[in-house]
PDB file of N, CA, C, O and CB in Angstrom:
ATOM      1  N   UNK A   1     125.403 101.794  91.884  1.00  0.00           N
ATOM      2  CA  UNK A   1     126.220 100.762  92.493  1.00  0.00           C
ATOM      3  C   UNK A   1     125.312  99.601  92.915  1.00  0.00           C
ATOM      4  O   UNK A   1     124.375  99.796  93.690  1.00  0.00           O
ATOM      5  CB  UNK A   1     127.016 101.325  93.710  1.00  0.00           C
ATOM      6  N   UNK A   2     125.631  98.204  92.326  1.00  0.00           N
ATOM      7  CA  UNK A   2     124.798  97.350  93.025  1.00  0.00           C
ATOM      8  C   UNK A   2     126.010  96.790  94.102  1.00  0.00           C
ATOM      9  O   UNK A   2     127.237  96.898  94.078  1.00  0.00           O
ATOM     10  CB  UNK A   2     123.976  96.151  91.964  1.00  0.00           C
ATOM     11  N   UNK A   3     124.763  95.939  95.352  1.00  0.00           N
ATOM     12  CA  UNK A   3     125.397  95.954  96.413  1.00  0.00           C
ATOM     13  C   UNK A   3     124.491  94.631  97.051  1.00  0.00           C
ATOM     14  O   UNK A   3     123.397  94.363  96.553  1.00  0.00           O
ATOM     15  CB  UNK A   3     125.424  97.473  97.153  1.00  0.00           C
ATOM     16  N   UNK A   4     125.070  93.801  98.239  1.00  0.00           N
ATOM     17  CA  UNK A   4     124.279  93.290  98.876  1.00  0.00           C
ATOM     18  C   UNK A   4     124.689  93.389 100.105  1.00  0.00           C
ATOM     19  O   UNK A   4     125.854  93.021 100.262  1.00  0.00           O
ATOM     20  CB  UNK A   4     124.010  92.227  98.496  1.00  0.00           C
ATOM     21  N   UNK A   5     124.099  93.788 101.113  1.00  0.00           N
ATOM     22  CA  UNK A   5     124.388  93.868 102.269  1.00  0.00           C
ATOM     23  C   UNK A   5     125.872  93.072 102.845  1.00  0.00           C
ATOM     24  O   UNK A   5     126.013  91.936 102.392  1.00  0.00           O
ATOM     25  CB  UNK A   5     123.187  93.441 102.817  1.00  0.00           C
ATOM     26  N   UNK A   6     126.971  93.560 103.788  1.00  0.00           N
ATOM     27  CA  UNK A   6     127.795  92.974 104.210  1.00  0.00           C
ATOM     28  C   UNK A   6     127.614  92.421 105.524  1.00  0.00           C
ATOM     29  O   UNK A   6     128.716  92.275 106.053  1.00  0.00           O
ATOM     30  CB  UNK A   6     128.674  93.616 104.066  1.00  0.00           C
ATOM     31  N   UNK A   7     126.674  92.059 106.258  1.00  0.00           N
ATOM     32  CA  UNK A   7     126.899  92.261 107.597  1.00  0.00           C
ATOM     33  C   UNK A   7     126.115  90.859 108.184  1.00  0.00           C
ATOM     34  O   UNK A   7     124.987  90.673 107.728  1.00  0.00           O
ATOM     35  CB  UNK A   7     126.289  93.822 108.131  1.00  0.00           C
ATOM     36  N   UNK A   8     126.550  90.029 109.000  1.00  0.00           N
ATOM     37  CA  UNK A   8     125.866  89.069 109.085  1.00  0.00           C
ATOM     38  C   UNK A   8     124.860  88.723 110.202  1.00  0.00           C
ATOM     39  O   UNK A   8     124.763  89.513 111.141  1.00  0.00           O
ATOM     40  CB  UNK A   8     126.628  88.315 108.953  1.00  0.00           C
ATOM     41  N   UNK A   9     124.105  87.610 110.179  1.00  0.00           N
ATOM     42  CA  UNK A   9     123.228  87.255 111.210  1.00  0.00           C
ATOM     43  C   UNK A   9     123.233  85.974 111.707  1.00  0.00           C
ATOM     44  O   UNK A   9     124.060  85.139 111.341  1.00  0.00           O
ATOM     45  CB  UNK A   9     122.060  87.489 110.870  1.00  0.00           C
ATOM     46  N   UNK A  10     122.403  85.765 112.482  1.00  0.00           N
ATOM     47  CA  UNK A  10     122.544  84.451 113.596  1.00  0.00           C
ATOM     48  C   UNK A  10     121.528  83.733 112.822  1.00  0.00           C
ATOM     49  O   UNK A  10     120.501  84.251 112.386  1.00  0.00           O
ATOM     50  CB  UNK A  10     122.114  84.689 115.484  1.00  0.00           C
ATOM     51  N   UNK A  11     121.970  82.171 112.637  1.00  0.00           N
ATOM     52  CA  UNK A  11     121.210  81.186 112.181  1.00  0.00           C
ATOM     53  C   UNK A  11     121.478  79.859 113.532  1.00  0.00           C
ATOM     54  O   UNK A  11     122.471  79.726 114.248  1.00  0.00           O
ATOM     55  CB  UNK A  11     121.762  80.817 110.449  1.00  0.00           C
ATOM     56  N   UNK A  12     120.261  79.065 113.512  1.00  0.00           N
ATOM     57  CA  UNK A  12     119.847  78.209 114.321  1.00  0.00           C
ATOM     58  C   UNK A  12     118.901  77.343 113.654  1.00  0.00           C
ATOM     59  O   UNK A  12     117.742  77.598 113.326  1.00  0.00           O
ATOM     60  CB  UNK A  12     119.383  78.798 115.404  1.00  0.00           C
ATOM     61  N   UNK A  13     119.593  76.242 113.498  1.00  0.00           N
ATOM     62  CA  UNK A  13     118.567  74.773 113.434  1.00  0.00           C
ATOM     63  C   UNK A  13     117.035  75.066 114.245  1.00  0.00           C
ATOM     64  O   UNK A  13     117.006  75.342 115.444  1.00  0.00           O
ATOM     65  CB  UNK A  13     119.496  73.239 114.446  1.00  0.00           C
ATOM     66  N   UNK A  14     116.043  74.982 113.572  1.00  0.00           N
ATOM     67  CA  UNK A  14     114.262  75.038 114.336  1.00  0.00           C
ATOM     68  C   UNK A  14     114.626  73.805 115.627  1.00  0.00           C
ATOM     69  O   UNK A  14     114.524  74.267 116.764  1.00  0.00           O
ATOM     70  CB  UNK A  14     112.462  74.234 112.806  1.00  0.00           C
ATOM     71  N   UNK A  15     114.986  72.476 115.548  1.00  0.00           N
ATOM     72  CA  UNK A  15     115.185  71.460 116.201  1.00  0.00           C
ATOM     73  C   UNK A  15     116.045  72.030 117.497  1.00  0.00           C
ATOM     74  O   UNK A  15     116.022  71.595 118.648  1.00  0.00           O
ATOM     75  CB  UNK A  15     115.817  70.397 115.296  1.00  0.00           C
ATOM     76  N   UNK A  16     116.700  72.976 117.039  1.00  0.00           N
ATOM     77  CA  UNK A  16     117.756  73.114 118.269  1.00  0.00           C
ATOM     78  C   UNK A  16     116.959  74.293 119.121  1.00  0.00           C
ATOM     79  O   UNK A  16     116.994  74.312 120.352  1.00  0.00           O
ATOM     80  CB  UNK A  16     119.564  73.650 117.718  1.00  0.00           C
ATOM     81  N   UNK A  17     116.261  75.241 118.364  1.00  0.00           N
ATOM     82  CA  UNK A  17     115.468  76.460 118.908  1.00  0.00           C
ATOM     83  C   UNK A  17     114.424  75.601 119.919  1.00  0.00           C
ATOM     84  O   UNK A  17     114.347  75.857 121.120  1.00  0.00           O
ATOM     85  CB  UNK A  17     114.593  77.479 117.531  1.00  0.00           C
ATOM     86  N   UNK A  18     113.795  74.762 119.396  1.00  0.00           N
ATOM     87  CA  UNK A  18     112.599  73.757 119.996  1.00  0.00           C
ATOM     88  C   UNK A  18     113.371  73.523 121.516  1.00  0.00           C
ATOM     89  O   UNK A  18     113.084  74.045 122.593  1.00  0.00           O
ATOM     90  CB  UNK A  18     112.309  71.984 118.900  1.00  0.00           C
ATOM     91  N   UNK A  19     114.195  72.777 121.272  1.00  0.00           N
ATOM     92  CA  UNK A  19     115.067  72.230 122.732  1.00  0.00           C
ATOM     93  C   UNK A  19     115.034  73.761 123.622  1.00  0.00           C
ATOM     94  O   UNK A  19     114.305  74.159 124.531  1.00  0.00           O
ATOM     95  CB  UNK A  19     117.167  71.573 122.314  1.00  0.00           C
ATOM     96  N   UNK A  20     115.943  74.249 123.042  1.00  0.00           N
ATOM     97  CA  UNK A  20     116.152  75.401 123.864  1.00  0.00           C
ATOM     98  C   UNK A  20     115.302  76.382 124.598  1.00  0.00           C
ATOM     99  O   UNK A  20     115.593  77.175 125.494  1.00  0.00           O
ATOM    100  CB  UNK A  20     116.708  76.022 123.245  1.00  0.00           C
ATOM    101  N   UNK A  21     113.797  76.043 123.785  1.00  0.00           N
ATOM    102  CA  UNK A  21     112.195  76.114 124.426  1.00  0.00           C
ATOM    103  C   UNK A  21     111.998  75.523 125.908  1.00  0.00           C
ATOM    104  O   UNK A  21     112.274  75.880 127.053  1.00  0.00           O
ATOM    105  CB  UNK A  21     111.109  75.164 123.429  1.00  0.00           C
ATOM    106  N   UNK A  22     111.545  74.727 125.453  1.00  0.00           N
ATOM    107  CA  UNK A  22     112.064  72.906 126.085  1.00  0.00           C
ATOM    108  C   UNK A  22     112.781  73.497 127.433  1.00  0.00           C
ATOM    109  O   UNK A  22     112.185  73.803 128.466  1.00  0.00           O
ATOM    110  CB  UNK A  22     113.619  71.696 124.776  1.00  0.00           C
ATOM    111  N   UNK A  23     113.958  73.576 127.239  1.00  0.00           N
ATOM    112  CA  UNK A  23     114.816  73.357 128.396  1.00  0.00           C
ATOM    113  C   UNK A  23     114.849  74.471 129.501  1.00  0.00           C
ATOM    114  O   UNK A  23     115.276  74.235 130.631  1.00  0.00           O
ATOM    115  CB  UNK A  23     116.180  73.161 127.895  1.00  0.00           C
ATOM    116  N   UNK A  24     114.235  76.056 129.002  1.00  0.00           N
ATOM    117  CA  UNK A  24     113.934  77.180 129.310  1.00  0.00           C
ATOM    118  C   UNK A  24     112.465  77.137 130.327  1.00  0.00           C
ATOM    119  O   UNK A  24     112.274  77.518 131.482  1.00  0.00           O
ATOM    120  CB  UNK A  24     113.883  77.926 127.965  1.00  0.00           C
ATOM    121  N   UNK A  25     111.758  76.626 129.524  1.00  0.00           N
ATOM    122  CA  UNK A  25     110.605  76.269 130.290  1.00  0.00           C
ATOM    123  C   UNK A  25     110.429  75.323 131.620  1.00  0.00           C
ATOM    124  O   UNK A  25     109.576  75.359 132.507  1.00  0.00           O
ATOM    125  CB  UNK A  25     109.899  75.763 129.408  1.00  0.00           C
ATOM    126  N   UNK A  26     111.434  74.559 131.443  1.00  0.00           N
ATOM    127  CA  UNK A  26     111.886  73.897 132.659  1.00  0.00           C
ATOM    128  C   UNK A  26     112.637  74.520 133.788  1.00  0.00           C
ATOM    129  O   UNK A  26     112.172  74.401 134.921  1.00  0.00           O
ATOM    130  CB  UNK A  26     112.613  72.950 132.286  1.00  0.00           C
ATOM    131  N   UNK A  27     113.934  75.280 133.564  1.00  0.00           N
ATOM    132  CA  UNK A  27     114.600  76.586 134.186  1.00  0.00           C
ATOM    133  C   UNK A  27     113.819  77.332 135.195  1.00  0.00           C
ATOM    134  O   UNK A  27     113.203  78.179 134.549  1.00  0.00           O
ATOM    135  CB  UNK A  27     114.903  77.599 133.110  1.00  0.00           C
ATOM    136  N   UNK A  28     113.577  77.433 136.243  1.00  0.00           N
ATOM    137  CA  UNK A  28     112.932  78.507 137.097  1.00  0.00           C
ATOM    138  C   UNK A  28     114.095  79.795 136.494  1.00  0.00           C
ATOM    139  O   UNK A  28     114.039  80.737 135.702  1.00  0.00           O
ATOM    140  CB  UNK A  28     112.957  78.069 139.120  1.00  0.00           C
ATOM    141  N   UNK A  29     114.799  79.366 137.117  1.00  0.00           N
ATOM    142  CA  UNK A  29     116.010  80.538 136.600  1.00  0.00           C
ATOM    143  C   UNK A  29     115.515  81.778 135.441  1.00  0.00           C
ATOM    144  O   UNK A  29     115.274  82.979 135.562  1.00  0.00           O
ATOM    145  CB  UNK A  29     117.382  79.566 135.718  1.00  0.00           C
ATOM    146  N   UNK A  30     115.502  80.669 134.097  1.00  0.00           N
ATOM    147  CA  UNK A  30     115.032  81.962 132.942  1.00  0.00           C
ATOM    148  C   UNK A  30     113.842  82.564 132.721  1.00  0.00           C
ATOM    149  O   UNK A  30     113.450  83.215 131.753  1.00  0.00           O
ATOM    150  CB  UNK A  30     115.170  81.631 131.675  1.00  0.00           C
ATOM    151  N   UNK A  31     113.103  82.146 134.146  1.00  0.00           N
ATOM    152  CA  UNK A  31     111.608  82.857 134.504  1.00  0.00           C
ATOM    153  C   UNK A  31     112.107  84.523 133.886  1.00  0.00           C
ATOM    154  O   UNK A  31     113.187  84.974 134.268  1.00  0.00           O
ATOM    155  CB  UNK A  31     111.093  82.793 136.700  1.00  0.00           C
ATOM    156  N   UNK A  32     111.286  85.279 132.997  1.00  0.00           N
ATOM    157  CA  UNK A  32     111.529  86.533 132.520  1.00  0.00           C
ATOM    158  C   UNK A  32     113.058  86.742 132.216  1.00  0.00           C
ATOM    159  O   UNK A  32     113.571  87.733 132.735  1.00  0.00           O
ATOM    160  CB  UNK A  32     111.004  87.514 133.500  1.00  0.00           C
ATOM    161  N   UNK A  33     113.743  86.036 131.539  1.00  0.00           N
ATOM    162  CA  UNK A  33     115.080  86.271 131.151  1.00  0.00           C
ATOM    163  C   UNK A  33     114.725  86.112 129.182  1.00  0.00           C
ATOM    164  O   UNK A  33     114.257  85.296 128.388  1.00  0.00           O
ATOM    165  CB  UNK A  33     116.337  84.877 132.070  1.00  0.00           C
ATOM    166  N   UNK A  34     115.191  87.189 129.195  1.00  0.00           N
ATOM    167  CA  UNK A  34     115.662  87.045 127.549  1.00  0.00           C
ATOM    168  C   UNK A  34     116.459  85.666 127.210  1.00  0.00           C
ATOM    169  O   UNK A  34     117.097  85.320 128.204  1.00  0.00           O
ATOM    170  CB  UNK A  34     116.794  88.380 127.109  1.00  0.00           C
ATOM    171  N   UNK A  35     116.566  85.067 126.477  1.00  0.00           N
ATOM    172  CA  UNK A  35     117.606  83.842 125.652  1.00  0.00           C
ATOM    173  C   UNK A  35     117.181  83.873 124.160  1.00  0.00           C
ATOM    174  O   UNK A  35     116.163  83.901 123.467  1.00  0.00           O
ATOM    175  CB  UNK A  35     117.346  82.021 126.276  1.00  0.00           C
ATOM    176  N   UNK A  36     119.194  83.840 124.006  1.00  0.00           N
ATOM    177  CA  UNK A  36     119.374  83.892 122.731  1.00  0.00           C
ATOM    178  C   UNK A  36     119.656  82.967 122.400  1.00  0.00           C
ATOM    179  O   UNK A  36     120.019  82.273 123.350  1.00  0.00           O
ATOM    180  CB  UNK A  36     120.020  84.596 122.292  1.00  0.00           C
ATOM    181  N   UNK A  37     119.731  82.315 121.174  1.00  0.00           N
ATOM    182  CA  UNK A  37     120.246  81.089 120.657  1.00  0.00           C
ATOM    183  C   UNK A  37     120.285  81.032 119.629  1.00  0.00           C
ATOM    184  O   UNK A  37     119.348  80.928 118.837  1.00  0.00           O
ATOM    185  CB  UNK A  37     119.801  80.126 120.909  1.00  0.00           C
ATOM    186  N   UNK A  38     121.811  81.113 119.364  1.00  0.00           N
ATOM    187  CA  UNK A  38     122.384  80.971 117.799  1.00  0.00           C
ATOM    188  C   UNK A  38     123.454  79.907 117.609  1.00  0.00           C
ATOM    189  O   UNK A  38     124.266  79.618 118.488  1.00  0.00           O
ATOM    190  CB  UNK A  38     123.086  82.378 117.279  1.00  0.00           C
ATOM    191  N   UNK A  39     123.401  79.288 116.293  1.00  0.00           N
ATOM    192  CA  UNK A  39     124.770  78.525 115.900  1.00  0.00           C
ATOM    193  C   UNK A  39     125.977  78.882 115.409  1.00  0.00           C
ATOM    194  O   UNK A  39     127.064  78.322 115.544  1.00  0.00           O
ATOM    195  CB  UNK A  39     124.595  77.784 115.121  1.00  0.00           C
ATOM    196  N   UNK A  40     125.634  80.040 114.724  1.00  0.00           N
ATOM    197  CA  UNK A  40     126.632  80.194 113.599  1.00  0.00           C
ATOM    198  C   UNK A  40     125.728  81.356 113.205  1.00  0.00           C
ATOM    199  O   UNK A  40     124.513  81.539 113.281  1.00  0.00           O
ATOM    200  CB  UNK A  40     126.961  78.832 112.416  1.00  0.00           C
ATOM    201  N   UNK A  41     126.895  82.169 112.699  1.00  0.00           N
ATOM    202  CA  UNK A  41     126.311  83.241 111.927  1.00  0.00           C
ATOM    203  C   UNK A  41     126.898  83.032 110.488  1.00  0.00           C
ATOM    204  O   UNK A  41     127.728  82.146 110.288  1.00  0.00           O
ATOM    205  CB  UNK A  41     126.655  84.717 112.562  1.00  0.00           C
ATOM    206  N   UNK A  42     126.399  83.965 109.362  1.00  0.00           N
ATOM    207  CA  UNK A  42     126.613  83.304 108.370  1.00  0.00           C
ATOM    208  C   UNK A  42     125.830  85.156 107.292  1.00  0.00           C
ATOM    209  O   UNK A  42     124.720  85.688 107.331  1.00  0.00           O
ATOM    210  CB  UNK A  42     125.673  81.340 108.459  1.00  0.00           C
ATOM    211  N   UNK A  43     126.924  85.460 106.633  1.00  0.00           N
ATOM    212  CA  UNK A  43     126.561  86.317 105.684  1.00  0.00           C
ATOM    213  C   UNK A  43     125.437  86.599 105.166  1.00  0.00           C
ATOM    214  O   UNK A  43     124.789  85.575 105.385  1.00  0.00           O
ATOM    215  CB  UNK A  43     127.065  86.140 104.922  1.00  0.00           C
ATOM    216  N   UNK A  44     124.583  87.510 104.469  1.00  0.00           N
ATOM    217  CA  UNK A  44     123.475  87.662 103.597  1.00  0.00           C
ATOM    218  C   UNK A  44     124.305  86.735 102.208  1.00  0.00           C
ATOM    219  O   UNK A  44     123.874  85.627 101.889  1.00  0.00           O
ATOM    220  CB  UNK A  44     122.991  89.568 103.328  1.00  0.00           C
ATOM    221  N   UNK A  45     125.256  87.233 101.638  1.00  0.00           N
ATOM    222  CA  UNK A  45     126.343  86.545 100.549  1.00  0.00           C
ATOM    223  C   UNK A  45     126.148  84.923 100.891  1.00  0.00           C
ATOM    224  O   UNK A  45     125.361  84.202 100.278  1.00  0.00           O
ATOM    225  CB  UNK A  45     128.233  87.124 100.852  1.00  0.00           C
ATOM    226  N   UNK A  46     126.715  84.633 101.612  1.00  0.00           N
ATOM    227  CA  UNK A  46     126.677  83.323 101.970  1.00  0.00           C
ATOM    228  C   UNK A  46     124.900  82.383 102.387  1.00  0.00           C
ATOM    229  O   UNK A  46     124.598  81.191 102.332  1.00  0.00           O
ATOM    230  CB  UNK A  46     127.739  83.448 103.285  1.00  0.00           C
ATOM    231  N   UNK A  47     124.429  83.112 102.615  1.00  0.00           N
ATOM    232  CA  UNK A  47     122.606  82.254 102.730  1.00  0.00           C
ATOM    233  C   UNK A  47     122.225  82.077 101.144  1.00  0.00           C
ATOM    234  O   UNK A  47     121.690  81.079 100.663  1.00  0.00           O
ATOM    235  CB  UNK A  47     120.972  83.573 103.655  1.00  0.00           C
ATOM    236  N   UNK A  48     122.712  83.545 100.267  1.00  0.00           N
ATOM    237  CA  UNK A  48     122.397  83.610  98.857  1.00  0.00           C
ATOM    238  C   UNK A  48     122.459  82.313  98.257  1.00  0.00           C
ATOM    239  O   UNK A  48     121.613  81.509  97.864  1.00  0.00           O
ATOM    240  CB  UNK A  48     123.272  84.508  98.144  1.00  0.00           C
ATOM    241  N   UNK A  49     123.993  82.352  98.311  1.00  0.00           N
ATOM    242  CA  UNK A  49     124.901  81.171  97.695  1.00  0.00           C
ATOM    243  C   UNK A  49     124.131  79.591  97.868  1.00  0.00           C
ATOM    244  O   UNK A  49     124.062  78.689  97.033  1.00  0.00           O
ATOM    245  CB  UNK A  49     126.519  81.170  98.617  1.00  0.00           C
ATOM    246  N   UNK A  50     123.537  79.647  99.429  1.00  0.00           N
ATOM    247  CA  UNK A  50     122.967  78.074  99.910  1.00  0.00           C
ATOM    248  C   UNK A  50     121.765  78.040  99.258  1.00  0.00           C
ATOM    249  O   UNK A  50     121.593  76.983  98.650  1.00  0.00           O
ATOM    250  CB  UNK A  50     122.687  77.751 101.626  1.00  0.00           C
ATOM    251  N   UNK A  51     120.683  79.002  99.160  1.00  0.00           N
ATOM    252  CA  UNK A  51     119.496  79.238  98.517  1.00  0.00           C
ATOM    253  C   UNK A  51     119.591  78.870  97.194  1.00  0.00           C
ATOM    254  O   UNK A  51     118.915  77.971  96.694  1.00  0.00           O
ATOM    255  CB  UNK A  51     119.090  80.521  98.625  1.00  0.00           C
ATOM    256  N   UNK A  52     120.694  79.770  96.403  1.00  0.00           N
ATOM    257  CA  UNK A  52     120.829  79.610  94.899  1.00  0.00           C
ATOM    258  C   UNK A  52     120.563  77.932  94.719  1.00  0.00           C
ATOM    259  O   UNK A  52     119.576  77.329  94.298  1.00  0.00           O
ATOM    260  CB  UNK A  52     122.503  80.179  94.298  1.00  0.00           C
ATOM    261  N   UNK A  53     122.042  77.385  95.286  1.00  0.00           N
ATOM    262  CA  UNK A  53     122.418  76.134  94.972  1.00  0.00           C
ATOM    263  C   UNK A  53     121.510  75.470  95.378  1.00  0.00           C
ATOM    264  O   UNK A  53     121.473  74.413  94.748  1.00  0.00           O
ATOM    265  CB  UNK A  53     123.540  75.704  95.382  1.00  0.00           C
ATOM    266  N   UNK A  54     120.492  75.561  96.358  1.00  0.00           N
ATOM    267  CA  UNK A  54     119.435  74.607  96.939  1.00  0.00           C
ATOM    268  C   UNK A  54     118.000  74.678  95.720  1.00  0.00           C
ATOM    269  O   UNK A  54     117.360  73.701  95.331  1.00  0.00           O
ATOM    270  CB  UNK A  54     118.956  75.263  98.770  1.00  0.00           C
ATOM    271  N   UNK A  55     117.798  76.035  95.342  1.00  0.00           N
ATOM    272  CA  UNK A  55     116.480  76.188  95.042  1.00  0.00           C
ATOM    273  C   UNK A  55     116.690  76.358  93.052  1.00  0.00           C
ATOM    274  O   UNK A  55     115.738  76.674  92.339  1.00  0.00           O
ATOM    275  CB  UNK A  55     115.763  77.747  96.097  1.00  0.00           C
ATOM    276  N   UNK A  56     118.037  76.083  92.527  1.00  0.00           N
ATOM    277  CA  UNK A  56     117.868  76.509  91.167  1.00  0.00           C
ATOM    278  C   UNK A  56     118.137  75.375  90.671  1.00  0.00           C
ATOM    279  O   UNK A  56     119.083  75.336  89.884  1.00  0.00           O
ATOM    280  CB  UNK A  56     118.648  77.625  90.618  1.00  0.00           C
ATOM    281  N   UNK A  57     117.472  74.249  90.942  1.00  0.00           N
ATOM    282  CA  UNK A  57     116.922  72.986  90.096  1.00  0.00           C
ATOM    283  C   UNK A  57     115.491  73.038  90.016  1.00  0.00           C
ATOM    284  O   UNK A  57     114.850  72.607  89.057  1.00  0.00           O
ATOM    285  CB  UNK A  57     117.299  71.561  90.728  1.00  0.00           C
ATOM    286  N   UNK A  58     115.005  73.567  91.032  1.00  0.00           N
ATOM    287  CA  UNK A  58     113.430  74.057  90.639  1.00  0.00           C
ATOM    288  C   UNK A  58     113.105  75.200  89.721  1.00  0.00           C
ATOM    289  O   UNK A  58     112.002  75.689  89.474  1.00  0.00           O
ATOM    290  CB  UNK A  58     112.713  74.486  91.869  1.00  0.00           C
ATOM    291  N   UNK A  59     114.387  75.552  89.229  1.00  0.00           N
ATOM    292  CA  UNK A  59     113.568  77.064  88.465  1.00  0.00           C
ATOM    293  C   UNK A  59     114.005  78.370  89.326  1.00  0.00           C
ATOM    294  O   UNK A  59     114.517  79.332  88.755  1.00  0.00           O
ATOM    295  CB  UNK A  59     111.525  77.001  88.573  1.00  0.00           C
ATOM    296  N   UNK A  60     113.792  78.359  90.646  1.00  0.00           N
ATOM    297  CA  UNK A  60     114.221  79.548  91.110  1.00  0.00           C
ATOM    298  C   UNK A  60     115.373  79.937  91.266  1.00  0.00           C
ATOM    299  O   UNK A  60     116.290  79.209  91.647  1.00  0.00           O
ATOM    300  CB  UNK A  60     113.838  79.741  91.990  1.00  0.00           C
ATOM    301  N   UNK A  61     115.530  81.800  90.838  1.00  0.00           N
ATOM    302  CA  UNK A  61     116.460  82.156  90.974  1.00  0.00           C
ATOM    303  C   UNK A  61     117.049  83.171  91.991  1.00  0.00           C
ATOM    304  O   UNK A  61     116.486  84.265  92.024  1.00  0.00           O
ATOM    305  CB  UNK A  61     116.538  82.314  90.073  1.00  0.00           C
ATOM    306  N   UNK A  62     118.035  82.982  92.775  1.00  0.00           N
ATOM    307  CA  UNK A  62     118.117  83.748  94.275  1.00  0.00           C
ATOM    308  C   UNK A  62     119.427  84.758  93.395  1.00  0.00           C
ATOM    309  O   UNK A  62     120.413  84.595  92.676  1.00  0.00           O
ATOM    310  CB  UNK A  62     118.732  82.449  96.139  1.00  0.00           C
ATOM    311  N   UNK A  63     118.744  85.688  93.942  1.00  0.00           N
ATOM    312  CA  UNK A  63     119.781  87.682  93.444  1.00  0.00           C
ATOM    313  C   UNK A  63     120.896  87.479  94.552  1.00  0.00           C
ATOM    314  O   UNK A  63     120.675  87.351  95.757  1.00  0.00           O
ATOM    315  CB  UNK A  63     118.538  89.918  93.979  1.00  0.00           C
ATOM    316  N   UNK A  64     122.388  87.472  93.800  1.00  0.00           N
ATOM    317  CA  UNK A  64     123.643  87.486  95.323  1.00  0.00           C
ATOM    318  C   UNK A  64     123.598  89.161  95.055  1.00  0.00           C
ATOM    319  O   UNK A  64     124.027  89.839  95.989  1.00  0.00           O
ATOM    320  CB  UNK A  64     125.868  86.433  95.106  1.00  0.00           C
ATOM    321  N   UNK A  65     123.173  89.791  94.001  1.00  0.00           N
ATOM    322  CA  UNK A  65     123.454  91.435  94.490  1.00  0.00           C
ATOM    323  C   UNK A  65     121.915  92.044  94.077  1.00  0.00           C
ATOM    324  O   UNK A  65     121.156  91.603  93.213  1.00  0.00           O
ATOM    325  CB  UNK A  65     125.014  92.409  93.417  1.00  0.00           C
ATOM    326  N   UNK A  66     121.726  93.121  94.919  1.00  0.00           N
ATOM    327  CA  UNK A  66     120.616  93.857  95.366  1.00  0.00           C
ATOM    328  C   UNK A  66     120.658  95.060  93.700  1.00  0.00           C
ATOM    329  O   UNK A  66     121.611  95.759  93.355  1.00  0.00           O
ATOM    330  CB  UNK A  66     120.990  94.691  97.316  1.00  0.00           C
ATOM    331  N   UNK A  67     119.176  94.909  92.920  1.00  0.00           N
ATOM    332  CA  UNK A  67     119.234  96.080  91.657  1.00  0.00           C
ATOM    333  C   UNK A  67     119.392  97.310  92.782  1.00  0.00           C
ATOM    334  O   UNK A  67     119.268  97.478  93.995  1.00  0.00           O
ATOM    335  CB  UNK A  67     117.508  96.235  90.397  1.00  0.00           C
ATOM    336  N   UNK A  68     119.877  98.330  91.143  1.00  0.00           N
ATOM    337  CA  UNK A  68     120.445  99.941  91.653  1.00  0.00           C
ATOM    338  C   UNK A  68     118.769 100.528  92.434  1.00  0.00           C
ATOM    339  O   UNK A  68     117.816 100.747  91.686  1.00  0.00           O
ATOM    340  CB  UNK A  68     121.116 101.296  89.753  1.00  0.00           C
ATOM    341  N   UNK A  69     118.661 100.687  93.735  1.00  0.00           N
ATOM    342  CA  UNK A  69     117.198 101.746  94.124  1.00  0.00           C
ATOM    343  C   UNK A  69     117.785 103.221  94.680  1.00  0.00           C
ATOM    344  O   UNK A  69     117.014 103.879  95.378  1.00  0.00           O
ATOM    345  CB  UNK A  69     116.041 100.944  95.664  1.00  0.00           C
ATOM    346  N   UNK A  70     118.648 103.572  94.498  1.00  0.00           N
ATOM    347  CA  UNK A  70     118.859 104.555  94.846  1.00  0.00           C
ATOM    348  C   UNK A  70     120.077 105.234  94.060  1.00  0.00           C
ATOM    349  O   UNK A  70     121.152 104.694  93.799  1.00  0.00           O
ATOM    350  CB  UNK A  70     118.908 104.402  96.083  1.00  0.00           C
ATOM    351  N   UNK A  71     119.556 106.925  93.645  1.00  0.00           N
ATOM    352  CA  UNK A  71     120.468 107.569  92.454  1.00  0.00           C
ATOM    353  C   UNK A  71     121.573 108.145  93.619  1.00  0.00           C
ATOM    354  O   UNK A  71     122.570 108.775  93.267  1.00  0.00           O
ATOM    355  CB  UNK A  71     119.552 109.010  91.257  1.00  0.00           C
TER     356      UNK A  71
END
């Protein structure tokens, strides 16, 4: 069975992660506090798709399904 993962993850602009540095470091408050910061989450399927279309005028080619590794 080929397959690509279903399950998604958190994506964030670097520019927006930077701020959120930035603004943390200023915070007494998030002195030793975890922070998360996400925009949008967004499929393994769906990053494929942006990669493909971004990177296959150069030649590269991005896999939307994972070869068979397991019988």
């Amino acid at each position: 069975m080929i397959a690509i993962p279903t399950f998604k993850c958190g994506i964030v602009d670097i520019d927006d992660t930077a701020a959120a540095h930035v603004r943390a470091m200023r915070n007494p408050e998030s002195d030793n506090q975890r922070i998360l910061v996400v925009a949008s989450s967004m499929s393994f399927r769906q990053i494929a798709k942006i990669l493909r279309k971004e990177f296959a005028p150069q030649g590269s080619f991005v896999y939307l399904l994972i070869k068979k590794f397991v019988d």
